[in-house]
C-alpha positions in Angstrom: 0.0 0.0 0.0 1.4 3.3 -0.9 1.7 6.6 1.6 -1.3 8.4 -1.2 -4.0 5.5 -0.6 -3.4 5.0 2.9 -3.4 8.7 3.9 -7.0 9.2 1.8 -8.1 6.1 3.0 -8.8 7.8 5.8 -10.4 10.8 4.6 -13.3 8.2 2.4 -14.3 6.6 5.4 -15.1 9.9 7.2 -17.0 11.5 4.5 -19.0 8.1 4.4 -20.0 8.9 7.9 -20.5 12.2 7.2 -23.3 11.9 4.8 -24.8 8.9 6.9 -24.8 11.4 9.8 -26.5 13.7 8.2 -29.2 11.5 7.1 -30.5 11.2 10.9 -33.1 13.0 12.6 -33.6 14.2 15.9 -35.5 11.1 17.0 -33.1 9.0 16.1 -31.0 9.3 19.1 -28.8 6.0 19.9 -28.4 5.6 15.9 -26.9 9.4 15.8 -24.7 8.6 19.2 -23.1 5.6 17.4 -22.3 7.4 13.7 -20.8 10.5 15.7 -18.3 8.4 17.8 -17.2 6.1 14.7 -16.8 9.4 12.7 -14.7 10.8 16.1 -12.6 8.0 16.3 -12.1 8.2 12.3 -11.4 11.9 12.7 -8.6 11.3 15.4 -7.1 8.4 14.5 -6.4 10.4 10.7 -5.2 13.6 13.0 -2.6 10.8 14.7 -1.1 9.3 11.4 -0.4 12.9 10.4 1.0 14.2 13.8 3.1 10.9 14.9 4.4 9.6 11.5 4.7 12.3 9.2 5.4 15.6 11.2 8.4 14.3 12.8 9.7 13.6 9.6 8.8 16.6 7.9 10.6 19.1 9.8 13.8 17.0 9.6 13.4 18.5 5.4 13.9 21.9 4.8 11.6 22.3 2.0 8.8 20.5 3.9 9.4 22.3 7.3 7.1 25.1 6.4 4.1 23.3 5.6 4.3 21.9 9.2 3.2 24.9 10.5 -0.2 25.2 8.9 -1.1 21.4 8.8 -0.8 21.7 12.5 -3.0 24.7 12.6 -5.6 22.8 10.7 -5.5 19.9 13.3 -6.2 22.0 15.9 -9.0 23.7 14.6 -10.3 20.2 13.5 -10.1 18.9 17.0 -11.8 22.4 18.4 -14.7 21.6 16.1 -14.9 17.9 16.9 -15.1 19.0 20.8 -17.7 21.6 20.6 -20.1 19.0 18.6 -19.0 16.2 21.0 -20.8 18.3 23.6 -23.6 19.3 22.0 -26.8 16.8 22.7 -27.0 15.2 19.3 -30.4 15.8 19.1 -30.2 19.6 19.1 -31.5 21.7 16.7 -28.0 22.8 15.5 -26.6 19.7 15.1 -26.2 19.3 12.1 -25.7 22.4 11.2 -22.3 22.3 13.5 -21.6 19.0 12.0 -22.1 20.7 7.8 -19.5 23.2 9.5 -17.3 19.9 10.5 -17.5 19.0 7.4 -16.3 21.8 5.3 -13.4 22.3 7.1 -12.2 18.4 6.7 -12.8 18.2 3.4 -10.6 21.2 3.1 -7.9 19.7 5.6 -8.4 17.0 3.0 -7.8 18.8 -0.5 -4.7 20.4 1.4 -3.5 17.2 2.3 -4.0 15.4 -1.6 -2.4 18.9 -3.1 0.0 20.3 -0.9 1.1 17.8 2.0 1.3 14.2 0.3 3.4 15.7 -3.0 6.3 17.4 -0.8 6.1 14.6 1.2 7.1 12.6 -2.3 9.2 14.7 -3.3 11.2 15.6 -0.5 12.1 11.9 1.2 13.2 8.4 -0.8 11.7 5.8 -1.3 12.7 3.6 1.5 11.9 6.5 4.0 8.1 6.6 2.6 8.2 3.0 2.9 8.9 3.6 6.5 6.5 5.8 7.5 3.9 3.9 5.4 4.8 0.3 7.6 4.5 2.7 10.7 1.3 3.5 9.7 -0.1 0.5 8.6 1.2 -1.1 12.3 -0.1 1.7 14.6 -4.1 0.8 11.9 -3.2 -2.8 12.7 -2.8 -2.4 17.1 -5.9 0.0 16.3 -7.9 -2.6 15.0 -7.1 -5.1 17.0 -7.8 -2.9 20.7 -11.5 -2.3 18.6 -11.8 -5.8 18.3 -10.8 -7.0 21.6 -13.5 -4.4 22.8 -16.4 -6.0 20.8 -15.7 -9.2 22.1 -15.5 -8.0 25.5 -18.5 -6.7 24.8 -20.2 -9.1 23.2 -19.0 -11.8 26.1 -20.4 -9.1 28.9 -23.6 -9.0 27.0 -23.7 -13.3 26.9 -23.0 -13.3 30.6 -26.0 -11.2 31.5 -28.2 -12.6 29.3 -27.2 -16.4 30.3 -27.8 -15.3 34.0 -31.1 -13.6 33.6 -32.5 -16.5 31.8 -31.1 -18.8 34.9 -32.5 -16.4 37.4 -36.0 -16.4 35.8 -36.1 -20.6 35.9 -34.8 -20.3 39.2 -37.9 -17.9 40.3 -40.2 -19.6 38.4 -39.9 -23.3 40.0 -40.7 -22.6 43.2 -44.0 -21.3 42.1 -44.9 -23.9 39.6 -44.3 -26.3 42.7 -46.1 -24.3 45.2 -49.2 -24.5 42.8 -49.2 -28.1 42.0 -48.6 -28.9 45.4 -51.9 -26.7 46.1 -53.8 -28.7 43.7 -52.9 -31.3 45.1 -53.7 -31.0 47.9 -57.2 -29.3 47.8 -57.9 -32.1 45.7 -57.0 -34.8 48.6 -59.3 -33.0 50.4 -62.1 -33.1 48.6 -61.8 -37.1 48.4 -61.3 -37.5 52.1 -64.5 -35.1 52.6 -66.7 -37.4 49.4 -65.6 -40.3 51.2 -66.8 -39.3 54.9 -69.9 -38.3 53.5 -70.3 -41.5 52.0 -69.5 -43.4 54.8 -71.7 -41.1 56.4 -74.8 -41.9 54.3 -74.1 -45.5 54.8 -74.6 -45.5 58.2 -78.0 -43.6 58.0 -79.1 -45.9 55.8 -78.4 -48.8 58.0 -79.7 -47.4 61.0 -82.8 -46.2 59.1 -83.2 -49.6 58.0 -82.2 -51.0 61.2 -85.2 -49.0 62.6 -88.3 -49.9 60.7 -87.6 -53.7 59.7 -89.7 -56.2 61.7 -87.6 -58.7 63.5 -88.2 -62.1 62.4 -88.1 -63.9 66.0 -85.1 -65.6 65.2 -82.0 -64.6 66.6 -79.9 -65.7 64.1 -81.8 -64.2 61.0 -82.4 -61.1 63.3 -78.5 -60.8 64.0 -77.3 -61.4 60.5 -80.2 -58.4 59.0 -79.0 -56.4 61.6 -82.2 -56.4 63.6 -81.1 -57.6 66.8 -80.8 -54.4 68.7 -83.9 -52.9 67.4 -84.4 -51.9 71.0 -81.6 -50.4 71.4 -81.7 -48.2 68.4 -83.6 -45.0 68.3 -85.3 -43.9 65.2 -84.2 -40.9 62.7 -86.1 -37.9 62.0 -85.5 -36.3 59.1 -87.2 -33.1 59.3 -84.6 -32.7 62.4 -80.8 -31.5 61.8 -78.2 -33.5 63.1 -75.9 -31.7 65.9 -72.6 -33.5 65.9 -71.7 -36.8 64.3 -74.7 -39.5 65.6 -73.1 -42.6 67.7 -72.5 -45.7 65.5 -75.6 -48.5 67.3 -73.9 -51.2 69.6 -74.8 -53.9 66.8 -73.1 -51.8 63.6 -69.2 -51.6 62.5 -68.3 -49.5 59.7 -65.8 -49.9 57.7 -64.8 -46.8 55.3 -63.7 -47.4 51.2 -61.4 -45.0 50.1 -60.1 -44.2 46.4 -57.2 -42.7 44.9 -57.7 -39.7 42.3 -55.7 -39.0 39.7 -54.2 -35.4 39.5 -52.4 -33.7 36.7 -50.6 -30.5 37.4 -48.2 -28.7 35.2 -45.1 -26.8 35.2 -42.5 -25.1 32.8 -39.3 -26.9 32.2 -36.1 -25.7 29.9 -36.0 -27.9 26.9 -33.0 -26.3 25.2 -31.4 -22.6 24.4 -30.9 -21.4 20.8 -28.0 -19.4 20.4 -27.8 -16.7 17.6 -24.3 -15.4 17.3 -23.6 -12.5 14.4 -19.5 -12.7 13.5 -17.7 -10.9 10.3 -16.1 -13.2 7.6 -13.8 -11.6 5.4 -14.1 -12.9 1.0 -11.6 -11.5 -1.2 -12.8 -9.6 -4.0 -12.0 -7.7 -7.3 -12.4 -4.9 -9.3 -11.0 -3.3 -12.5 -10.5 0.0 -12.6 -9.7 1.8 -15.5 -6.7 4.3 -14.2 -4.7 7.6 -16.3 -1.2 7.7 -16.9 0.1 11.1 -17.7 3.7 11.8 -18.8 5.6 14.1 -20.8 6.8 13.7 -24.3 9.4 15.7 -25.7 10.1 16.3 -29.3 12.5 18.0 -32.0 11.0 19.3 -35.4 11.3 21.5 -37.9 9.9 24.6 -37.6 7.3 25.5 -40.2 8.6 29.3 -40.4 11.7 31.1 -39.8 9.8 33.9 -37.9 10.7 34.2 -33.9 7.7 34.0 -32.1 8.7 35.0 -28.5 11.9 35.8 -26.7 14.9 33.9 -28.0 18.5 33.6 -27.1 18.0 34.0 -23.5 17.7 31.3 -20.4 13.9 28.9 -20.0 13.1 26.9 -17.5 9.6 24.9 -17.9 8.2 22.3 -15.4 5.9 19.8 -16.3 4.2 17.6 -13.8 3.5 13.8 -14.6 0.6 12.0 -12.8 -0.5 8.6 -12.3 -4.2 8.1 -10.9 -4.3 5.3 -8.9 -7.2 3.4 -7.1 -8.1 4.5 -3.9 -10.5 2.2 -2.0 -13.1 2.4 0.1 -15.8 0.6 2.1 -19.4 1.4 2.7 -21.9 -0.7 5.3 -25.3 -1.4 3.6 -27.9 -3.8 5.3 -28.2 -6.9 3.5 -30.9 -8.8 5.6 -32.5 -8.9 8.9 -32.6 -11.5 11.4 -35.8 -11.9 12.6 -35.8 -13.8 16.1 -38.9 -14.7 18.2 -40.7 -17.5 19.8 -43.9 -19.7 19.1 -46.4 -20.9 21.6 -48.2 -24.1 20.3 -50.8 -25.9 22.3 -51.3 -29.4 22.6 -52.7 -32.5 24.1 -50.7 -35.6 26.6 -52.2 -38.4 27.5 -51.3 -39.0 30.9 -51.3 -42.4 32.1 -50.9 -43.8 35.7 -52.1 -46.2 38.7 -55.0 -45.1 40.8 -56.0 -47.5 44.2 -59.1 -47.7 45.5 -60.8 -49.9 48.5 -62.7 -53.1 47.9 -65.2 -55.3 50.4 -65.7 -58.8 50.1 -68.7 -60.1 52.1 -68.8 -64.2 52.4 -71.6 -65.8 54.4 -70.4 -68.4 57.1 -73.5 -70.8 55.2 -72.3 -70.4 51.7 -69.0 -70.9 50.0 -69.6 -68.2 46.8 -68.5 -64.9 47.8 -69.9 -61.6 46.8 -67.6 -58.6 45.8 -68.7 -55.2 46.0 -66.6 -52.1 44.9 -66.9 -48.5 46.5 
């Protein structure tokens, strides 16, 4: 890379983010923050290549020392410029007004630079000293880039971190309460099956002792104790038009004996099934471009002259310079978007079949005068 492209380089990349600055609008705040300090950074890290590498050098050359003078008065009035806007609120009214004003006078810094600077500079040192200052340059771009670098990655690392530990401090809050409900269900369920079941039970025995209470007794004691009819006497009759105050005592001739089930509860909580991880990095492709590029030199030639007639002075001493010039590419980069990433979740709904054991309590009643027993089920 020659000392030309890599000193205007610099100058294309600023005047990129000039005109996207100047595209913004007051609302657009953060976007306007993050153009102005890319285009600061730009601005000083040009001002630095000129003041570290190129200075030093120049005033070391007699015919380049005087143009040291005004190139440093330019700098100065560049960074002046570049401070007052800094603290300005980017979006005031006179933004970009100060930031046209910016503008003008780097574009000028610029042309001085291309017309003025960059050909003494040529002319005045070899070609191995250009060569140095051009592999001083390109080093101090190289630690620049990498310290930017570094910073994104710190950045970006900072920004997993967070992330990563909001998402675990979340699950973390949210388990406790998923459990706390299920447990809830749980167990307000249980207690509605204990309650069914004592008022079951319940009903049972006022339907025995009801039953207990009207049936005739059949004189046998046998027949009488096996119907439950043997305490008859003993048993007072129910009457329903009367509530009952406290649970009624069980008749000396009755045992009951309670059947319980098991019910089947299905509660539900969130669980992490995986993390998706979108990570955005820059790959660099080689590319090409021809460019069709002017050579300019002089030609010198010895003819005959068509008359003998002077035209001019003659016999006396001239002196004429003419410059050659080569264009050569100079190369620059522009960001345009080239897709969006668009990243969100789905909720879908659907239905499990749940499948488990349930018990439940069963009776088995076998007469003592016949060998088939009966089974009933709660």
């Amino acid at each position: 890379m020659t000392l030309r492209t890599l000193m205007q380089a610099g100058p294309a990349k600023a005047i990129e983010l000039f005109g996207r600055l100047s595209e913004t609008s007051n609302g657009a705040l953060k976007t306007r923050e993050r153009l102005f300090a890319e285009l600061k950074a730009e601005l000083e890290l040009h001002v630095e290549l000129e003041e570290q590498h190129l200075f030093p050098v120049l005033r070391m050359n007699g015919e380049t020392k005087e143009l040291i003078a005004g190139a440093i008065k330019d700098n100065k009035e560049l960074r002046a410029q570049l401070s007052e806007l800094e603290a300005l609120p980017k979006n005031d009214e006179s933004f970009l007004g100060k930031l046209g004003e910016l503008q003008k006078a780097f574009r000028q810094h610029a042309r001085d630079d291309k017309r003025n600077l960059l050909p003494a500079v040529e002319r005045a040192l070899s070609e191995e000293q250009v060569q140095t200052i051009v592999e001083k340059m390109e080093g101090t771009l190289a630690e620049v880039d990498q310290t930017q670098h570094e910073r994104a990655e710190e950045k970006r690392a900072v920004a997993r971190r967070e992330r990563e530990q909001g998402e675990q401090e979340e699950q973390q809050a949210r388990q406790p309460a998923d459990v706390a409900a299920l447990t809830g269900e749980a167990a307000q369920e249980t207690g509605r099956v204990t309650k069914r079941a004592i008022e079951a039970a319940g009903e049972t025995i006022d339907r025995t002792a009801a039953l207990a209470s009207v049936a005739p007794r059949t004189g046998l004691f046998f027949w009488d104790m096996m119907l439950g009819m043997s305490g008859v006497n003993g048993v007072a009759t129910r009457d329903r038009g009367v509530p009952r105050v406290g649970p009624r005592p069980a008749p000396q001739n009755e045992e009951v004996i309670p059947l319980a089930e098991e019910v089947l509860v299905v509660g539900k909580r969130t669980v992490t099934t995986g993390t998706t991880r979108i990570r955005r990095y820059v790959v660099e492709s080689p590319v090409e471009q021809q460019v069709p590029l002017v050579r300019e030199r002089v030609v010198v030639e010895r003819r005959r002259p068509v008359t003998n007639k002077l035209n001019g002075e003659a016999l006396t001493e001239l002196t004429i310079e003419v410059v050659e010039t080569d264009e050569v590419p100079v190369v620059a980069k522009s960001v345009q978007l080239r897709e969006e990433i668009v990243i969100r979740t789905e909720r879908a709904e659907h239905v499990e079949t749940v499948r488990d054991t349930v018990r439940q309590d069963e009776v088995e009643i076998e007469h003592a005068n016949s060998r088939r027993p009966a089974r009933a089920r709660a």
